[in-house]
N, C-alpha and C positions, 0 to 999 in steps of 0.2 A: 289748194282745194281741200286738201287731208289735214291740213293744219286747223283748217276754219270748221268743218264737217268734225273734227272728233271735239276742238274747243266747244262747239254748240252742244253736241253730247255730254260733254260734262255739265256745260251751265244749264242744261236741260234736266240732268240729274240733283245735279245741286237745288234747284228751283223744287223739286218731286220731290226730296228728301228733307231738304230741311238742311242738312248737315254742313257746317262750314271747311269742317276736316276734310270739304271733297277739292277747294281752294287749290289745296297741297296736288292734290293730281292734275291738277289745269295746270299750275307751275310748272311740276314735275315732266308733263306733257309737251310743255312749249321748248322746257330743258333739253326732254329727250330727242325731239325733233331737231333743235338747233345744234345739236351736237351731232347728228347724223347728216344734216346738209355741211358743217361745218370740212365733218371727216370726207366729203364726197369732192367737194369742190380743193381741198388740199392733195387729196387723189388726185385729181387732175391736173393740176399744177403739177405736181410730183412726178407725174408722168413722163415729161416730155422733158426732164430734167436728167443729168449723170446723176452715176447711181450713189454715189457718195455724197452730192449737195440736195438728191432727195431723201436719203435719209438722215441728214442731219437736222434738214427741214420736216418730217414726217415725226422723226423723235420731238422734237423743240413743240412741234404742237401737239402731241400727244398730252407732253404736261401742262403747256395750255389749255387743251379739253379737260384735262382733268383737275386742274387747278378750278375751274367757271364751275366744274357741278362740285366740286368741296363747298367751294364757298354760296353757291347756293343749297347745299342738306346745312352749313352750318349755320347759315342765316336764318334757315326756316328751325335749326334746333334752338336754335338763341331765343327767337319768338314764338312762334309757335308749335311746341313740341309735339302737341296732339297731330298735327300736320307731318312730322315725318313716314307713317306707314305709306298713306296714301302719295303722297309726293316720291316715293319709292316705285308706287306703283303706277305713277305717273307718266315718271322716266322710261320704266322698261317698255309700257306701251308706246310712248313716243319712238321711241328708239325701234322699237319690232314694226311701227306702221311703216314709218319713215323708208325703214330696209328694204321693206317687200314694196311698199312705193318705187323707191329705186330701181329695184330688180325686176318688175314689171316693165318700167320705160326702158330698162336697157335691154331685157329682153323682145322688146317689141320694136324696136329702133334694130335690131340685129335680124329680127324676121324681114321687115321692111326691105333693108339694106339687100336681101336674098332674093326675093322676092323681085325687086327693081334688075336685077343686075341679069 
């Protein structure tokens, strides 16, 4: 729902502005977000694993994630350059929604959980 609710809000601003430089934060956005479900759901895997074969798994994808956003800043600096600020700030927002998304359901899954018992 967070994903589709801030997408509409850019191409809402994009449409209001005119500006195609705002592209870069819709990417940036869907970046930041898929890299924070990315990190949530290898958390949970990682979890329920010894502590050795989750960190070797937790390291291994770390440079995974980081590897997918290199190669999308360098793909949008290869084409279009005017696109990096905003796809900067694309990312961060995605990533900061994404977080407190998160930490909202597992904060409320944990009142829940209290709550029933």
């Amino acid at each position: 729902m967070a994903l589709l609710s801030g997408t509409a809000c850019i191409l809402f601003s994009i449409a209001l502005t005119g500006k195609q430089a705002l592209f870069g934060s819709l990417l940036g956005y869907w970046a930041g977000f898929g890299y924070t479900l990315w990190f949530y759901k290898e958390v949970l895997l990682s979890s329920e694993m010894d502590i050795q074969s989750a960190i070797k798994r937790m390291r291994r994808n770390l440079i995974a994630r980081l590897g997918m956003i290199t190669l999308i800043i360098v793909f949008i600096a290869r084409f279009q350059a005017g696109w990096l600020f905003s796809l900067a700030l694309g990312i961060v927002t995605g990533v900061i929604i994404s977080f407190i998304i998160v930490a909202m359901q597992k904060n409320y899954g944990e009142r829940g959980d209290k709550r029933s018992a």
